[in-house]
VMD Tcl script that draws the C-alpha trace (Angstrom):
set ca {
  {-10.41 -41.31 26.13}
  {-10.19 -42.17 22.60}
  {-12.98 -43.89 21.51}
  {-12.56 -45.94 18.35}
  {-14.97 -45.95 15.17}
  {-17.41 -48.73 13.93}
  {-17.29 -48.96 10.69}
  {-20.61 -50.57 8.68}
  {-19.23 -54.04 7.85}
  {-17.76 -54.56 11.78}
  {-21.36 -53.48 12.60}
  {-22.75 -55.80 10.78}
  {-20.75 -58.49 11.80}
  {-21.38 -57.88 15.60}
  {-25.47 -57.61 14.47}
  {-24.81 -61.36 12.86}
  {-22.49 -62.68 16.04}
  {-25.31 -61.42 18.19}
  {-28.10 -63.53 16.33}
  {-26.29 -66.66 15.71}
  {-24.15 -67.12 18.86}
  {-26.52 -67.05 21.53}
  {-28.64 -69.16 19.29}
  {-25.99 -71.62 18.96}
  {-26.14 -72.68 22.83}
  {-30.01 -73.20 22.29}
  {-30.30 -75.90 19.66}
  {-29.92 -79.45 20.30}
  {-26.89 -81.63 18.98}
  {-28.84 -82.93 16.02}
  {-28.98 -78.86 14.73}
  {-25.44 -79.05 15.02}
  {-24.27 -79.17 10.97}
  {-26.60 -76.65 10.32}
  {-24.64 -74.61 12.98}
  {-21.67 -75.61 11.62}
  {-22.18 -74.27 8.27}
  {-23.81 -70.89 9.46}
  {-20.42 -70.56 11.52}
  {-18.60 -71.05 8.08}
  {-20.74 -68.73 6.08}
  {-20.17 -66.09 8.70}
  {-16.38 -66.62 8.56}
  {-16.55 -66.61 4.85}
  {-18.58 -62.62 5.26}
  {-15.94 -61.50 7.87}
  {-13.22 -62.54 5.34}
  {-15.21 -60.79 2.75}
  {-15.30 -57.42 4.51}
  {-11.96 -57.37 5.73}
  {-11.01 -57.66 1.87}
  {-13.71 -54.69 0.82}
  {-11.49 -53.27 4.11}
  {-8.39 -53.25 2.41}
  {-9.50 -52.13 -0.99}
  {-10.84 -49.24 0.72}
  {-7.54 -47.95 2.39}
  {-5.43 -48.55 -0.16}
  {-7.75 -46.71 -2.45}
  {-7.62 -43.64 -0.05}
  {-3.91 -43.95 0.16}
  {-3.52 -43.66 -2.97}
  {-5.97 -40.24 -3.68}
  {-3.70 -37.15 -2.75}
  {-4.93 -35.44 0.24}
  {-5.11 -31.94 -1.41}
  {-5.29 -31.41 -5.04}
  {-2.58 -29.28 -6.73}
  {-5.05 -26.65 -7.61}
  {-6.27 -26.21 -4.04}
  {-2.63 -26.03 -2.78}
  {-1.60 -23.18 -5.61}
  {-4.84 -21.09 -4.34}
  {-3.82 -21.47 -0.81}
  {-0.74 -19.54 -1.71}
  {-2.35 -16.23 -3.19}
  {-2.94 -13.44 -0.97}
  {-5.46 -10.84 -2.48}
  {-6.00 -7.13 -0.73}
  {-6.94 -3.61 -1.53}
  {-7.81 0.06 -0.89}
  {-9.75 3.04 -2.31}
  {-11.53 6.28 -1.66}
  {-14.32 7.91 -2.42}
  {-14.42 12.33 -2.01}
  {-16.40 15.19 -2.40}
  {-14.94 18.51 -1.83}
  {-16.89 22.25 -1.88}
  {-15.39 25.59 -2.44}
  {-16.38 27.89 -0.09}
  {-16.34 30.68 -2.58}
  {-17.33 28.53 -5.52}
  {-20.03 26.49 -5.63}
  {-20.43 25.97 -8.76}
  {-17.18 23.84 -9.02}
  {-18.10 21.50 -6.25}
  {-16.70 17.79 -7.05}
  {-17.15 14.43 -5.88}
  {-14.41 11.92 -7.25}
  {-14.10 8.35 -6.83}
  {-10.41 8.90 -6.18}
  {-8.88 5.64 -7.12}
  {-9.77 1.68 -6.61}
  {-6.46 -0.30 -5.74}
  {-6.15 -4.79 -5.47}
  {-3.62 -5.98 -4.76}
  {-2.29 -10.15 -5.57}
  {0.47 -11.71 -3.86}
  {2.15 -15.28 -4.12}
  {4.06 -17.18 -2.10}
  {6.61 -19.07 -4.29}
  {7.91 -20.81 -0.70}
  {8.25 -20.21 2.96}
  {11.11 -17.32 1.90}
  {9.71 -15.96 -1.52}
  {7.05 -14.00 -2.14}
  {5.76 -11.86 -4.71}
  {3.47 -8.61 -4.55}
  {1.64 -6.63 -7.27}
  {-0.77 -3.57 -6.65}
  {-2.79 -1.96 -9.80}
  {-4.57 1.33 -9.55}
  {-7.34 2.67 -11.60}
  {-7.62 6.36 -10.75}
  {-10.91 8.78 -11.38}
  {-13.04 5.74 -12.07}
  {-13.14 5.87 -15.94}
  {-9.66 5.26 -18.11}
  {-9.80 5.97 -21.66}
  {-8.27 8.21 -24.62}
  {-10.89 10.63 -23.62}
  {-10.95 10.72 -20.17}
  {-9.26 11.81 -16.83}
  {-8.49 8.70 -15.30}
  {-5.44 6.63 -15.22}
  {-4.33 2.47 -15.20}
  {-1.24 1.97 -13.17}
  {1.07 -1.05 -12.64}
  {1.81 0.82 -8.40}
  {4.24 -2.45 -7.19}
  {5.14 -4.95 -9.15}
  {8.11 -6.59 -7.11}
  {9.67 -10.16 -5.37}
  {10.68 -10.09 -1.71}
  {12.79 -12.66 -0.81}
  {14.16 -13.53 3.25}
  {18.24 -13.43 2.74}
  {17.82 -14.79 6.90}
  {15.63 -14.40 9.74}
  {16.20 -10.19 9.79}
  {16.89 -9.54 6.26}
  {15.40 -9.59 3.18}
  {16.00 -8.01 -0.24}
  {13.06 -6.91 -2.48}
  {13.59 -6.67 -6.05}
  {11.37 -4.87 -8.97}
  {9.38 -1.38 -8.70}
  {8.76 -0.74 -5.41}
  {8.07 2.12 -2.89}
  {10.58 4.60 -1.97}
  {10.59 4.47 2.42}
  {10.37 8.05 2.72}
  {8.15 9.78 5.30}
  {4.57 8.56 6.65}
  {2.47 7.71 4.02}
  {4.31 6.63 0.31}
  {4.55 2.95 2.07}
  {1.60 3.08 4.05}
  {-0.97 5.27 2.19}
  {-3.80 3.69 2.51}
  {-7.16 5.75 3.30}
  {-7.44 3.84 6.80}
  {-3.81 5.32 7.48}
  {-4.13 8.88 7.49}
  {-6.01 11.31 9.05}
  {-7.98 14.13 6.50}
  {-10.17 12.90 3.04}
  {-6.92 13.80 1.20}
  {-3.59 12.97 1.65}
  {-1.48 16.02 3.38}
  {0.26 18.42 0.91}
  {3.71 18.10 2.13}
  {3.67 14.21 1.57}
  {1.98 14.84 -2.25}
  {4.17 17.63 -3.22}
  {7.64 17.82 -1.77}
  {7.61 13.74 -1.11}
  {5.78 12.72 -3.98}
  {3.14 10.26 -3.58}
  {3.11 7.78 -4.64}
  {6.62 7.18 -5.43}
  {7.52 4.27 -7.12}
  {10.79 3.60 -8.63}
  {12.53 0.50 -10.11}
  {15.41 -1.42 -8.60}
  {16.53 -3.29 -5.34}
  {15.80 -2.53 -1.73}
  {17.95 -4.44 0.92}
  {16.08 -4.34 4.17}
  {16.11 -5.22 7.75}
  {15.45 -5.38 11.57}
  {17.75 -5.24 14.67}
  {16.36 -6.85 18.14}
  {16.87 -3.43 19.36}
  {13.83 -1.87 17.39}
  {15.40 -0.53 14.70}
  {14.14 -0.85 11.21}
  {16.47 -0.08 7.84}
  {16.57 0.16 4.06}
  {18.87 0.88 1.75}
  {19.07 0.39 -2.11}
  {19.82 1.17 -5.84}
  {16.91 2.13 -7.53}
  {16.07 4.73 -11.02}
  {16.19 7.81 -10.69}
  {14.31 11.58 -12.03}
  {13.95 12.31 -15.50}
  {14.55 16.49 -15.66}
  {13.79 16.71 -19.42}
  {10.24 16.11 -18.28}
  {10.01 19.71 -16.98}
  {7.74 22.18 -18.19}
  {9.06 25.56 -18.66}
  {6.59 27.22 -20.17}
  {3.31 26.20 -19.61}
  {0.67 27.66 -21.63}
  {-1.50 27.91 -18.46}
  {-1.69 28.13 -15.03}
  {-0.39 24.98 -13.28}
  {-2.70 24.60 -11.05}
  {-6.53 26.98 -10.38}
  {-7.42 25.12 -7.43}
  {-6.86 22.79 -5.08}
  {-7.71 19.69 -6.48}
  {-5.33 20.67 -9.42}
  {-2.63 21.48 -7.08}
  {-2.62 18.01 -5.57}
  {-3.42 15.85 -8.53}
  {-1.46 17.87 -11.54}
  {2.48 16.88 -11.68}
  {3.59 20.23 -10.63}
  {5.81 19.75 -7.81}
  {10.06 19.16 -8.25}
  {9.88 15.17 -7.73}
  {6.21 14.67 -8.88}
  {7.08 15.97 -12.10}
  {9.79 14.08 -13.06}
  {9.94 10.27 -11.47}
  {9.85 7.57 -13.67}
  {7.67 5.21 -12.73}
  {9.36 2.69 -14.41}
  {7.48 3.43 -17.27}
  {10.69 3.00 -20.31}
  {12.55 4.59 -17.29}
  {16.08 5.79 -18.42}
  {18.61 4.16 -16.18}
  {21.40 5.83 -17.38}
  {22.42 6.20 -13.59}
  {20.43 5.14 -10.50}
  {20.05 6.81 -7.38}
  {20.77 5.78 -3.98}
  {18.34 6.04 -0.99}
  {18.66 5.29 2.85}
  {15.80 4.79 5.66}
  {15.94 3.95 9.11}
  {12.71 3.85 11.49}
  {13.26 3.11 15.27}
  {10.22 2.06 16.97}
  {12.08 0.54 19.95}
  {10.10 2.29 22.92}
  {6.11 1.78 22.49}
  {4.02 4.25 21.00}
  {6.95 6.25 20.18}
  {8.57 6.25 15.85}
  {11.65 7.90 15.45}
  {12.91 8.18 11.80}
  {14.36 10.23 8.71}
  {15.43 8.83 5.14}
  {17.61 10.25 2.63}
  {17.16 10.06 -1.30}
  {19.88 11.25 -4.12}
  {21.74 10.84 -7.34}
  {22.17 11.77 -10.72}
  {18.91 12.36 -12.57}
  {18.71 9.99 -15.52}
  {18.64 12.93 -18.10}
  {19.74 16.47 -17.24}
  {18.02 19.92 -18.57}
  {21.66 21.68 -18.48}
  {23.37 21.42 -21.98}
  {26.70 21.67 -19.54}
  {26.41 18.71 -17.56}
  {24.92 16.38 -14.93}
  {22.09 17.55 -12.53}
  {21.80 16.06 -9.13}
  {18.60 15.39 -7.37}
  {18.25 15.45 -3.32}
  {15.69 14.84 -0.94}
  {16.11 14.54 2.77}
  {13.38 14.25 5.58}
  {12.96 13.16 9.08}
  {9.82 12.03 11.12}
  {8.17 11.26 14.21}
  {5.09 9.93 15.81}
  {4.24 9.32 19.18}
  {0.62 7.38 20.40}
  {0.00 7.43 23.84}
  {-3.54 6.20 24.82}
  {-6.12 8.53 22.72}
  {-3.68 11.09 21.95}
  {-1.71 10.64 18.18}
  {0.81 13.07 17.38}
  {3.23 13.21 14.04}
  {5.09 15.78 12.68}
  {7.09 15.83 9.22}
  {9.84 17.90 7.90}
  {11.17 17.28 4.08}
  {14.05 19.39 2.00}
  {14.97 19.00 -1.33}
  {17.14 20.15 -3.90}
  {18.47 20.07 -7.61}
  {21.90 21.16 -8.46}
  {23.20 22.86 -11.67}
  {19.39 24.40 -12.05}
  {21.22 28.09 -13.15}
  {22.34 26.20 -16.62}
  {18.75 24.71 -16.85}
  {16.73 27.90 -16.54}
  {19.57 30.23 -19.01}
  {18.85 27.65 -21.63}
  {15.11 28.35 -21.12}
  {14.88 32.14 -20.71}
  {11.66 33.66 -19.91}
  {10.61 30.70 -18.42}
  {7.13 30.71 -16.71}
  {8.10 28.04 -14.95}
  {11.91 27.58 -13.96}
  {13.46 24.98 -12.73}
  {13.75 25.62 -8.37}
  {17.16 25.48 -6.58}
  {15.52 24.04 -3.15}
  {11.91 23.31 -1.82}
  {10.61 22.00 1.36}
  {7.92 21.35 3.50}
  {6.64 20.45 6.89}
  {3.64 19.92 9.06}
  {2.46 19.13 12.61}
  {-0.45 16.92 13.40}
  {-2.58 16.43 16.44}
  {-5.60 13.66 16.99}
  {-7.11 12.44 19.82}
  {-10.10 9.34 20.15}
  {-13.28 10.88 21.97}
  {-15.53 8.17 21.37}
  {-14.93 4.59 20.97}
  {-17.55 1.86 21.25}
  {-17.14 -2.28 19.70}
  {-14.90 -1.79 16.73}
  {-15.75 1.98 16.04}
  {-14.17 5.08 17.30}
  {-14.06 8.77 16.50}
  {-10.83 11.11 16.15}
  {-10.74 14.66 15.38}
  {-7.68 16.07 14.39}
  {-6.36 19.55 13.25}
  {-2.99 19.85 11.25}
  {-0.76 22.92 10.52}
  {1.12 22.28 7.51}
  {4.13 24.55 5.30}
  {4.84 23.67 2.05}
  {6.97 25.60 -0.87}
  {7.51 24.46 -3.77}
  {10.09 26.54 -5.41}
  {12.29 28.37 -1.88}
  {14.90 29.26 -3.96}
  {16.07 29.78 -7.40}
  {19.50 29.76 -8.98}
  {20.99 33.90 -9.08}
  {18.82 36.16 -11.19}
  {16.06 33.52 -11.75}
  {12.31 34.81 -10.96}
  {9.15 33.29 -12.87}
  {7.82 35.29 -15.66}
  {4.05 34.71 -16.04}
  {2.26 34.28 -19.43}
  {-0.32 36.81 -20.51}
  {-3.43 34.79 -19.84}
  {-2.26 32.87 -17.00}
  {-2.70 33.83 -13.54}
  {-0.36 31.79 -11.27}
  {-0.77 30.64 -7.57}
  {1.44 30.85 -4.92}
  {3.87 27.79 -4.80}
  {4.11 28.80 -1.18}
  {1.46 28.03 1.29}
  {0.24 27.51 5.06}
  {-2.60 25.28 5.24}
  {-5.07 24.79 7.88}
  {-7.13 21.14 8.04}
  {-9.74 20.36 10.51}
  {-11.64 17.52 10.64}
  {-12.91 14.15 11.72}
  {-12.06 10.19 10.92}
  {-15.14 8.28 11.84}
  {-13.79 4.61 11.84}
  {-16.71 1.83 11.17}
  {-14.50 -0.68 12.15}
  {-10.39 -0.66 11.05}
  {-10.89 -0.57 7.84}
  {-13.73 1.48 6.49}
  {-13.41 5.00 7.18}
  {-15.72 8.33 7.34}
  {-14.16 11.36 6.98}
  {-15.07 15.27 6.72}
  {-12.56 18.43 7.12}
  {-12.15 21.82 6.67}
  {-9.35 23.21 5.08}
  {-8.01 26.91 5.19}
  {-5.15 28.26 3.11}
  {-3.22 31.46 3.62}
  {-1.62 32.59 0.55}
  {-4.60 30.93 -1.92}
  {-7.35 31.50 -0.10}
  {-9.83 30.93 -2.93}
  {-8.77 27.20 -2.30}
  {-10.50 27.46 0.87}
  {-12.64 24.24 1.08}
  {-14.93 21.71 2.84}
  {-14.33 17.35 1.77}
  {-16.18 14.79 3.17}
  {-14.85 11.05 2.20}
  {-15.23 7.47 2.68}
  {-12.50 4.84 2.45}
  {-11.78 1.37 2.76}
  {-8.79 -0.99 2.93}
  {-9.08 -4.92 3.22}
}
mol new
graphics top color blue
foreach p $ca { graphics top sphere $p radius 0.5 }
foreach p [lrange $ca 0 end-1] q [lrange $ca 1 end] { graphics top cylinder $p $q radius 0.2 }
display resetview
């Protein structure tokens, strides 16, 4: 039951009624007058409150219930990610490193119940200046708007859906203190291009993309380096070096003199199981062949299945640039020619041995191919400077390690990595990383 509020001035009008009333029945018929005019002074302070009564709700109606700041803060989402490394040679002590990797935050607004917009910002090595490693980065910078209740089209520089982890790469998403090779160098992460992504979901469990977007940049290529690419591993994963790393855009004074085309579809329609594969290509914006256009490709399919502790994925990625032999014979000698085809792929196992409140443990082990240059155009090998000693751009790597979770989104992590073909790179990380 309802019960209904006193308010002071009813209170004190019962506290009155009580005094006088009974009072009233007590006194004899000369007190009567006297009575008479208490009864009309009490009237007179019932009227009186009612009035203050009336003032006060029509004062309250009037005050808006939420104040226009309050209501624009209510519609800003805020969020972010970042990591934290330190990684040993075995063989080489003395160029042990420890690296905050990058700091992400992320802002979002909600213009209205089917428009949104999203921005991340990256700082990367901790310090950004003229004279110093790290980087500033506009990462997203895009609006997402609901076309109906299963599709929606985002527009602005965005995230290419390809593979695992160029959407979802966030520390808390992957297993390892670095992200794997095959998703760095042959998918390049992160990649970011500029343009508009139609999107979707079918009741069936099947998720799609598909859009128009800028595309690679080939003049950016170096063909002749004046030394070695890359001297370790933390040089292999965080110099531009690969095909695609190399040369997207960014959106940075991109040339859109054509725009590529990508596909992605995702099927998640039986649980614990992901079934899915995208497909990226067009004409590259500007061309290093003097005889004509240059297409870029990139292909790659993926899968992931979770059942109970157990977490398996496994990743296979091809690409490939046409007219490269008209590339490389305007740039002869080159150290570093322009590659016909590259790939990559890598197997993944983990499994949860201990998990207790929010925390859990999962060591994993991954197997992982990449090559970054599998073929050249006819009659095309690398020639290599005088003082430069060049690493493979083919390798089998070997990562074993542990993801301590603190709770789902700060992260522990230490593993072991082995390579085949550079086996100075051999190394031990240990990380932490949150997401929020």
């Amino acid at each position: 039951m309802q019960r209904t509020r006193s308010t002071p001035q009813s209170l004190m009008f019962s506290v009155l009624t009580f005094l006088v009333v009974p009072c009233q029945a007590e006194l004899p018929q000369n007190d009567l007058p006297q009575i008479n005019q208490d009864q009309l002074k009490i009237q007179h302070l019932e009227q009186q409150v009612q009035d203050m009564q009336a003032e006060i709700q029509a004062l309250a109606a009037a005050q808006p219930t939420e104040s226009p700041k309050l209501a624009a803060l209510e519609k800003i989402n805020l969020w972010g990610y970042g990591e934290i490394y330190a990684t040993r040679p075995h063989h080489s002590g003395q160029k042990a490193e420890a690296d905050l990797a990058r700091a992400v935050f992320g802002i979002g607004y909600e213009f209205d119940a089917l428009t949104r917009f999203n921005a991340e910002f990256e700082t990367e090595h901790a310090v950004t200046s003229a004279v110093d490693r790290g980087e500033f980065e506009v990462e997203q910078f895009y609006v997402d708007h609901d076309l109906g209740s299963r599709v929606g089209l985002t527009s602005g520089l965005f995230l290419i859906p390809a593979g695992f982890l160029n959407e979802a790469h966030e520390p808390t998403q992957f297993y390892g203190v670095e992200r794997n090779f095959v998703e760095s160098l042959i998918i390049p992460s992160t990649w970011r291009e500029g343009g508009l992504d139609l999107h979707g979901d079918t009741r069936f469990g099947l998720h799609w993309a598909t859009g128009l977007c800028t595309d690679q940049d080939l003049s950016q290529w170096n063909f002749r380096p004046t030394q070695a690419i890359f001297s370790n591993a933390l040089n292999l994963e965080n110099n531009a070096i690969a095909p695609l790393q190399s040369t997207h855009q960014e959106l940075q004074l991109a040339n859109a003199q054509h725009l590529a085309q990508f596909i992605a579809l995702n099927y998640h329609g039986i649980p614990g199981l992901t079934l899915a594969g995208s497909l990226f290509s067009g004409l590259a914006s500007t061309s290093a062949n003097p005889g004509g256009n240059q297409r870029i490709s990139l292909w790659e399919i993926h899968s992931r299945f979770i059942s109970g502790p157990l977490d398996v994925t496994a990743l296979y990625a091809h690409g490939g640039i046409s007219q490269t032999a008209g590339a490389n014979a305007a740039n002869p000698a080159a150290s570093h020619p322009m590659p016909a085809a590259f790939y990559g792929h890598y197997v993944q196992v983990a499994y949860t041995v201990l998990e207790w409140g929010h925390s859990h443990l999962n060591p994993f082990v991954r197997s992982e191919r990449f090559n970054m240059a599998s073929q050249y155009s006819s009659g095309v090998s690398p020639a290599a400077p005088a003082q430069a000693v060049w690493p493979a751009f083919a390798d089998t790597v070997y990562t074993e390690g542990l993801n301590y979770y603190l709770n789902p989104q700060v992260v522990f992590k230490v593993d072991v990595q082995q390579y085949k073909n550079n086996r100075s790179f051999n190394r031990i990380d240990t990380g932490m990383g949150l997401a929020f």
